[in-house]
C-alpha beads as a LAMMPS data file, in Angstrom:
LAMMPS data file: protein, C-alpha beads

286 atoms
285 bonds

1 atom types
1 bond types

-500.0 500.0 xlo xhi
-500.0 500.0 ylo yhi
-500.0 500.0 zlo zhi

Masses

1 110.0

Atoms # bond

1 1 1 151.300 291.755 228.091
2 1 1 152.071 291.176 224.380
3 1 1 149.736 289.602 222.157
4 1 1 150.820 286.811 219.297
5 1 1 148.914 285.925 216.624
6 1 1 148.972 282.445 215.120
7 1 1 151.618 282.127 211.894
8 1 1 148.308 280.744 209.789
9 1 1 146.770 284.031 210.639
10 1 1 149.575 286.003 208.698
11 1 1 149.517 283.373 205.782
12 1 1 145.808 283.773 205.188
13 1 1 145.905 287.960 205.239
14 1 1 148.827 288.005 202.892
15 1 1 147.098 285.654 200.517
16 1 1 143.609 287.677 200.918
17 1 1 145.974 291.048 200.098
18 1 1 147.327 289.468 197.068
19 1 1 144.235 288.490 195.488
20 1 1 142.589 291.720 196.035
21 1 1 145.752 293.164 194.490
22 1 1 145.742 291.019 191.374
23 1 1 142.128 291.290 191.334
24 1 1 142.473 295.502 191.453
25 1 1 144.962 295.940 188.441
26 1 1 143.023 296.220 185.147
27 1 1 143.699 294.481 181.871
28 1 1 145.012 295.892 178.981
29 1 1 143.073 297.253 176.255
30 1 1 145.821 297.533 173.735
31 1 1 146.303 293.616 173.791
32 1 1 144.708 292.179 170.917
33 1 1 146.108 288.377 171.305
34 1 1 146.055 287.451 175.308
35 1 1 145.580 283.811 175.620
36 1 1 149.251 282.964 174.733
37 1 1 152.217 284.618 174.458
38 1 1 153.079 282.657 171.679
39 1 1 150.215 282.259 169.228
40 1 1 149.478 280.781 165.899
41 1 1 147.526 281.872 163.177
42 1 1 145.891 280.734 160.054
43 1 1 143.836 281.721 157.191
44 1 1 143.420 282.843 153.719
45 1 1 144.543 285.906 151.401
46 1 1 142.941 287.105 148.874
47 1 1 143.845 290.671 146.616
48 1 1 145.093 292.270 143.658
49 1 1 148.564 292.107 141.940
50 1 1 150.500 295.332 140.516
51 1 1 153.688 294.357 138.411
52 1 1 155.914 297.407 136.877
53 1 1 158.678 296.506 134.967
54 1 1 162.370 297.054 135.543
55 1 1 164.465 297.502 133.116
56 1 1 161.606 297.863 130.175
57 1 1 163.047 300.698 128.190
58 1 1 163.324 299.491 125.548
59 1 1 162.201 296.656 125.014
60 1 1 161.124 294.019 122.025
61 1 1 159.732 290.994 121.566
62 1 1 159.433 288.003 119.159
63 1 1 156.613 286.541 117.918
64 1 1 155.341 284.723 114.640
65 1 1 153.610 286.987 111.801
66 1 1 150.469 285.191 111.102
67 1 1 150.233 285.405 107.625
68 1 1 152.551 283.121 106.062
69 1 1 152.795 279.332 105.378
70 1 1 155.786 278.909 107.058
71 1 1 156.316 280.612 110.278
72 1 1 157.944 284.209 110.221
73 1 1 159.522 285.734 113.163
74 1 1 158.660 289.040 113.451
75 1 1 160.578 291.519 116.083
76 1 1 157.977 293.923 117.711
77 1 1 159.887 296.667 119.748
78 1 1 158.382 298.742 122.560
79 1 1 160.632 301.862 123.335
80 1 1 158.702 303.303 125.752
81 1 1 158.673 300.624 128.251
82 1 1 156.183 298.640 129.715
83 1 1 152.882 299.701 131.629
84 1 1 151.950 298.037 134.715
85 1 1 149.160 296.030 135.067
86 1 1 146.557 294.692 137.357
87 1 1 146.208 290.806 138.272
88 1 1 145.245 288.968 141.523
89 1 1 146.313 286.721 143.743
90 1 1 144.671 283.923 146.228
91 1 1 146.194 281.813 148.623
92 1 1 146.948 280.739 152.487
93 1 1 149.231 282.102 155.287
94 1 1 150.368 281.087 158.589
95 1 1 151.966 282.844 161.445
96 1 1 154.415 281.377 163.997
97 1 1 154.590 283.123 166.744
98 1 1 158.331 282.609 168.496
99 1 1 159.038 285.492 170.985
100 1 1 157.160 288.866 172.250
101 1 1 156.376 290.369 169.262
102 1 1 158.264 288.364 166.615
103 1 1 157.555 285.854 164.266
104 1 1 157.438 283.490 161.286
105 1 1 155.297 284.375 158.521
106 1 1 154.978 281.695 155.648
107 1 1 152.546 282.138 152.403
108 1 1 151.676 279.756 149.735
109 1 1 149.806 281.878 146.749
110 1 1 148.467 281.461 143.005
111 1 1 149.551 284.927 141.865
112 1 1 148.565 286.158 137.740
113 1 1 150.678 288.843 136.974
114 1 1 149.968 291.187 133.869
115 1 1 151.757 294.302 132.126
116 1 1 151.487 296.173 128.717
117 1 1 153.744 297.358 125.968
118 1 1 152.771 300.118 123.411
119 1 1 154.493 301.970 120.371
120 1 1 154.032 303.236 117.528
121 1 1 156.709 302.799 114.614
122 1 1 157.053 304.246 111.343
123 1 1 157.394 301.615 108.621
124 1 1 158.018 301.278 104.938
125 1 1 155.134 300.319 102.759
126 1 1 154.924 299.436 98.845
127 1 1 151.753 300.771 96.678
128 1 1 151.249 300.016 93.155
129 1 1 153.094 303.433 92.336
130 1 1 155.332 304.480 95.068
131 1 1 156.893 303.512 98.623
132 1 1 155.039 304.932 101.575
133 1 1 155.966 305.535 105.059
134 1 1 152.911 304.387 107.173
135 1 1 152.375 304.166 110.870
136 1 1 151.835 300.802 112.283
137 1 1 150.420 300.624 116.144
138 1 1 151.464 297.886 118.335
139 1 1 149.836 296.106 121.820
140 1 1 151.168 294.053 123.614
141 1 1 149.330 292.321 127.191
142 1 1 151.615 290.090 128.559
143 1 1 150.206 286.945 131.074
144 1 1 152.582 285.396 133.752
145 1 1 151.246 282.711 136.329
146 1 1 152.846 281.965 139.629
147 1 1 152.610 279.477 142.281
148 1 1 154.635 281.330 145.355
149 1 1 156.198 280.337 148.303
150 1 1 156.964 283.172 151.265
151 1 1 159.171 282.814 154.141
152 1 1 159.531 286.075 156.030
153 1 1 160.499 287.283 159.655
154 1 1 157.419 289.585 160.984
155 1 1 157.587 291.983 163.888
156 1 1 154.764 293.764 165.479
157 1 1 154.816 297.118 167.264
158 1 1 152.463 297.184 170.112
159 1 1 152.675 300.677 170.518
160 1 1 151.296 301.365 167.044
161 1 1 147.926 298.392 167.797
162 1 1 150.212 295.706 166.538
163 1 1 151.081 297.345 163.375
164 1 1 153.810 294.686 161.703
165 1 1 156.435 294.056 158.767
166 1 1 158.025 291.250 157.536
167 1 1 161.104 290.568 155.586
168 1 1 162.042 287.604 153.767
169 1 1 162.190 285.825 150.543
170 1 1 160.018 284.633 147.702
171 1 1 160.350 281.472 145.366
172 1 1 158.086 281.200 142.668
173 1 1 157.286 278.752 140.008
174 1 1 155.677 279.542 136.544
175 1 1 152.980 277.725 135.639
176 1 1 152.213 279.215 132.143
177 1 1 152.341 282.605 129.951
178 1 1 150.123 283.714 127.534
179 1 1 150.468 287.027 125.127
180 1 1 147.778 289.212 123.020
181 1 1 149.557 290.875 120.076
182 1 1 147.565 293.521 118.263
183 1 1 149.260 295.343 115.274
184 1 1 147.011 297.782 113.229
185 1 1 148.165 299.593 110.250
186 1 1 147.724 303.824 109.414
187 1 1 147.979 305.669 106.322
188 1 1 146.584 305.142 102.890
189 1 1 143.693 303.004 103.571
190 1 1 144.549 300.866 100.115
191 1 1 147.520 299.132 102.589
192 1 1 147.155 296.464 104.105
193 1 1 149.162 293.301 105.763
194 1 1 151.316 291.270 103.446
195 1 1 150.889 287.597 102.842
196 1 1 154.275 286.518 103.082
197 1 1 153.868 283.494 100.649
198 1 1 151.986 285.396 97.950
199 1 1 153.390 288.955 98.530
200 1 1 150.528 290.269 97.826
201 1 1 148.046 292.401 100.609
202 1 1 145.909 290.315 102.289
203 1 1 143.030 293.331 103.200
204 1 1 143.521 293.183 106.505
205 1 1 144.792 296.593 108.834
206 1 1 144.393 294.813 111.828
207 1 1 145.086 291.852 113.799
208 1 1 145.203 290.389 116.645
209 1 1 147.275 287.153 117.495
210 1 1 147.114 285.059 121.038
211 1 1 149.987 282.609 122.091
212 1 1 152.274 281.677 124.687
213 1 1 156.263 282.439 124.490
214 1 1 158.421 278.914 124.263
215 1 1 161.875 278.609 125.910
216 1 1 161.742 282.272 126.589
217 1 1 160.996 282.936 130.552
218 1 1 163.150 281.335 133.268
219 1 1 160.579 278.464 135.134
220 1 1 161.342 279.656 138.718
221 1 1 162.015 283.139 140.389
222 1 1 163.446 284.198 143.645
223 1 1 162.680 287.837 145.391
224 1 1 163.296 289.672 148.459
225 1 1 160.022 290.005 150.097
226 1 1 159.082 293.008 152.020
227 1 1 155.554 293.481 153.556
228 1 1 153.599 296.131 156.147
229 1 1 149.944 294.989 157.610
230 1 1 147.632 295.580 160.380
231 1 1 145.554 292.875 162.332
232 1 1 142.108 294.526 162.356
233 1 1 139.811 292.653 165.661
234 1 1 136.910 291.061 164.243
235 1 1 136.051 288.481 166.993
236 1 1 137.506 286.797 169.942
237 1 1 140.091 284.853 167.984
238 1 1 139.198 286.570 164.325
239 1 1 141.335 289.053 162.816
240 1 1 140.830 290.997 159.468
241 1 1 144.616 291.551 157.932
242 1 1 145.347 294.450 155.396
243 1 1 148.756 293.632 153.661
244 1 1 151.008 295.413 151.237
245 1 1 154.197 293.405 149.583
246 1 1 157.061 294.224 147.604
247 1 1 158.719 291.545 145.795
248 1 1 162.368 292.333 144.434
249 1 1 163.695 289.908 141.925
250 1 1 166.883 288.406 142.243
251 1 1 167.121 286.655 139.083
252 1 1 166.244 287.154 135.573
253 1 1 162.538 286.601 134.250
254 1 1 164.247 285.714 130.504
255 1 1 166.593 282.529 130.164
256 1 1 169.902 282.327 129.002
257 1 1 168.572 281.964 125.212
258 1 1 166.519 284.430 125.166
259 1 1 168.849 287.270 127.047
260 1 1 171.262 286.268 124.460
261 1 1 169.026 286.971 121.235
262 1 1 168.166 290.105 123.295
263 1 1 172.020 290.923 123.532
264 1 1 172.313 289.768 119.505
265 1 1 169.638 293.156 118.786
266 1 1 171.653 295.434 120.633
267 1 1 169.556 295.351 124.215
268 1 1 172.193 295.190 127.005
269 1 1 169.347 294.030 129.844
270 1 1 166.137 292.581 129.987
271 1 1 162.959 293.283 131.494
272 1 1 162.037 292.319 135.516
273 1 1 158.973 292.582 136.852
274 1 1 158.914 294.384 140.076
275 1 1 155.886 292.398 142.182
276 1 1 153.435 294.461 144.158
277 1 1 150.737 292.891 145.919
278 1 1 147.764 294.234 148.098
279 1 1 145.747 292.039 150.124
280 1 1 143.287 291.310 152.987
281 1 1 143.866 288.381 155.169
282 1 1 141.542 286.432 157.298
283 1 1 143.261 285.286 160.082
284 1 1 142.338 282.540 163.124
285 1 1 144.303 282.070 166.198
286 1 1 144.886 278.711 167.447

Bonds

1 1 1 2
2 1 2 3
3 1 3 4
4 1 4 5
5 1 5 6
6 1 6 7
7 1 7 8
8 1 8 9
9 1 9 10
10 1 10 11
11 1 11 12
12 1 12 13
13 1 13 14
14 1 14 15
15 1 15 16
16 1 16 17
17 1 17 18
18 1 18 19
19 1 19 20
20 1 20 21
21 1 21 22
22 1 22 23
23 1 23 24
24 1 24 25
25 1 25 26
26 1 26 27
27 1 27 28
28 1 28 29
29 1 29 30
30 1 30 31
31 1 31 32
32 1 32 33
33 1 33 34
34 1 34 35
35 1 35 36
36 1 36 37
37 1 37 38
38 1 38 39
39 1 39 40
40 1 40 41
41 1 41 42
42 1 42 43
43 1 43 44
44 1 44 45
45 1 45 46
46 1 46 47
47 1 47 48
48 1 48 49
49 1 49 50
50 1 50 51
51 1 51 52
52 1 52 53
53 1 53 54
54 1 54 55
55 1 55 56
56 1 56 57
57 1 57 58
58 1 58 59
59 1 59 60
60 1 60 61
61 1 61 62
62 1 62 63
63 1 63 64
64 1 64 65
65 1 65 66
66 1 66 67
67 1 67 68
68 1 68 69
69 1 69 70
70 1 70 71
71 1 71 72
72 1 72 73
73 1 73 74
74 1 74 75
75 1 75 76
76 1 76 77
77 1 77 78
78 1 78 79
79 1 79 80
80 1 80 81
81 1 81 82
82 1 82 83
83 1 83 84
84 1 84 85
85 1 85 86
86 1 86 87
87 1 87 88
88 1 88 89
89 1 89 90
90 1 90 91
91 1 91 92
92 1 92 93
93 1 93 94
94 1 94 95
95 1 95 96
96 1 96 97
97 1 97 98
98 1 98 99
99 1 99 100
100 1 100 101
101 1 101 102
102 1 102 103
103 1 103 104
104 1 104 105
105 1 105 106
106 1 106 107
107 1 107 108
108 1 108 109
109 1 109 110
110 1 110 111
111 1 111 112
112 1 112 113
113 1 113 114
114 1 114 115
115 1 115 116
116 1 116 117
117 1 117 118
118 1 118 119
119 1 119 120
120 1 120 121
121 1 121 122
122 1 122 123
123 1 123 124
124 1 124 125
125 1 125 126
126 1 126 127
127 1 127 128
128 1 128 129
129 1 129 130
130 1 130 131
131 1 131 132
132 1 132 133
133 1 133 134
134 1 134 135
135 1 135 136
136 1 136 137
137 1 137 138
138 1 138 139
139 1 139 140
140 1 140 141
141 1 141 142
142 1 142 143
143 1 143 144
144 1 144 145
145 1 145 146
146 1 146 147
147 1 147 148
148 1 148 149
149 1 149 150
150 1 150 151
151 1 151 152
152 1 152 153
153 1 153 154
154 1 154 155
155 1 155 156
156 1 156 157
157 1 157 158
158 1 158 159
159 1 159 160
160 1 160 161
161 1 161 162
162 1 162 163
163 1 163 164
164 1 164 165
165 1 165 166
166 1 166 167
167 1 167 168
168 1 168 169
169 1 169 170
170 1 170 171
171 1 171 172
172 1 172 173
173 1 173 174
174 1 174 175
175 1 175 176
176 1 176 177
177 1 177 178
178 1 178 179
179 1 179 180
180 1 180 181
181 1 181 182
182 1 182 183
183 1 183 184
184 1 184 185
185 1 185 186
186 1 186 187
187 1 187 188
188 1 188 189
189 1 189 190
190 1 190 191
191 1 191 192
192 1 192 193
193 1 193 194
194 1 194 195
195 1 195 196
196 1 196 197
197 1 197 198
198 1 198 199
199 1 199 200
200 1 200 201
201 1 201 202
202 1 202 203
203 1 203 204
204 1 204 205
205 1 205 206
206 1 206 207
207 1 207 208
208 1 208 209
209 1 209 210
210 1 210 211
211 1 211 212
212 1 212 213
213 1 213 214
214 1 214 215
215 1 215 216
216 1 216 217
217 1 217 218
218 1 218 219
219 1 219 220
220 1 220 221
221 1 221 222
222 1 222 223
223 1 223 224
224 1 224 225
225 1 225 226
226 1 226 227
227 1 227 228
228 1 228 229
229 1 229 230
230 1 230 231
231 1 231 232
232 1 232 233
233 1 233 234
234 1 234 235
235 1 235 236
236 1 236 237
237 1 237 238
238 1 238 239
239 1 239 240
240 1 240 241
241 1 241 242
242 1 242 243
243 1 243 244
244 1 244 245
245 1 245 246
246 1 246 247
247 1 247 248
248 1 248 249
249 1 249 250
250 1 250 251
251 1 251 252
252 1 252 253
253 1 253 254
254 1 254 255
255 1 255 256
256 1 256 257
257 1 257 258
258 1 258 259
259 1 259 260
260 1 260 261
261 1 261 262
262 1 262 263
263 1 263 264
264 1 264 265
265 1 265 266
266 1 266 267
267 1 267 268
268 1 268 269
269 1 269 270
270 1 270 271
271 1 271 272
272 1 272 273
273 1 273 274
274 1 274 275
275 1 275 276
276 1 276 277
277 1 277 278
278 1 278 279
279 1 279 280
280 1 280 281
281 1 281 282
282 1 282 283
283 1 283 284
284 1 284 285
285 1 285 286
């Protein structure tokens, strides 16, 4: 004689096997955001700015010779190109996420960017008795400061801990420049600079002049923005963010005017700075 069971029997042992099947598969270690598939995060960047030049060979500037009543352009040239140099950069981020893996990565930064020009030229000098040929040394630390907008597409490998890069663009705005000219004088130590009003020597072998450049730089710039990081786990929602970023301009850091006058001496191109930024990121997820 057959025996039947009752049909709530059979639901309540498949729904005991199911649980202890769920409860039996282990969680992933190599997750490092689990709550949501589709998270967001916040936070702040902070880190350092490194800006070579393109296009810096050679390269000249004007500025205004200091001694003399009435303003005197002078044309400093740098054949040797420019040097990078070191700034930082602050600001905030946020992260979209919009499918497995991929997402929107948008920045908002106060970035000071610096470089340096150097040469030394051989110029013609006037004693009481004779014309010399005397060395004069020239410096050059040039100031730029940007407030930056990113927009970039981010993926993240899970098979390399979440490892990501992004690809976008860049807008920035200049706020303000600043320069530091110093020109210092070799040879006979009887030379000095000339006062342009009273041609005679003013005692003075070295100077060093501070200003900002008018109607020279473009007031906006637009890059392609490339970046690498790595979300480092530093609590349950927490994330420490190591970030490096290319910035590749797209237009020109002089203006029209000033390319021109550039094209006037005989220079066919003018310098670019090349953006390089390294950061760390705090980041909180939603």
């Amino acid at each position: 004689m057959r025996r039947y069971f009752p049909f709530s029997v059979y639901v309540i042992l498949f729904i005991a096997g199911w649980n202890s099947r769920t409860v039996a598969q282990p969680a992933s270690a190599n997750v490092l955001y689990s709550d949501h598939p589709q998270p967001i995060r916040i936070g702040i960047d902070a880190g350092v700015t490194i800006t070579p030049f393109l296009n810096a060979t050679p390269t000249y500037f004007a500025t205004n010779y200091p001694y003399a009543d009435i303003p005197d352009t002078i044309h400093m040239r740098f054949p040797d190109g420019a040097s990078a140099g070191v700034g930082y950069t602050i600001g905030a981020a946020a992260d979209f996420g919009i499918a497995d893996d991929w997402g929107i990565l948008a920045k908002i930064n106060y970035s000071l960017l610096r470089a340096g020009w150097h040469s030394v030229s051989m110029e013609q000098g006037v004693t009481d008795r004779d014309y010399v040929i005397v060395p004069v040394t020239n410096d050059l630390q040039l100031t730029l400061r940007y407030l930056n907008v990113d927009l970039m597409l981010r993926h993240s490998f899970r098979s390399l801990k979440y490892f990501y890069l992004g690809a976008g663009f860049e807008y920035g705005q200049l706020l303000s420049n600043n320069y530091a000219i110093t020109q210092s004088l070799g040879g006979p130590t009887n030379l000095s600079f000339v006062n342009f009003s009273t041609g005679q020597g003013t005692g003075i072998r070295s100077y060093t002049l501070s200003n900002s450049f008018n109607n020279t730089f473009a007031t906006s710039r637009f890059a392609i923005k490339l970046l690498a990081g790595f979300p480092i786990r530093i609590g349950h929602r927490w994330t420490l963010n190591p970030e490096a970023s290319a910035a590749f301009p797209l237009n020109q850091l002089f203006n029209t005017s000033a390319r021109a006058d550039y094209q006037a001496n005989g220079f066919s191109a003018t310098p670019n700075p090349l953006l390089i930024t390294l950061t760390i990121g705090l980041r909180y997820e939603l």
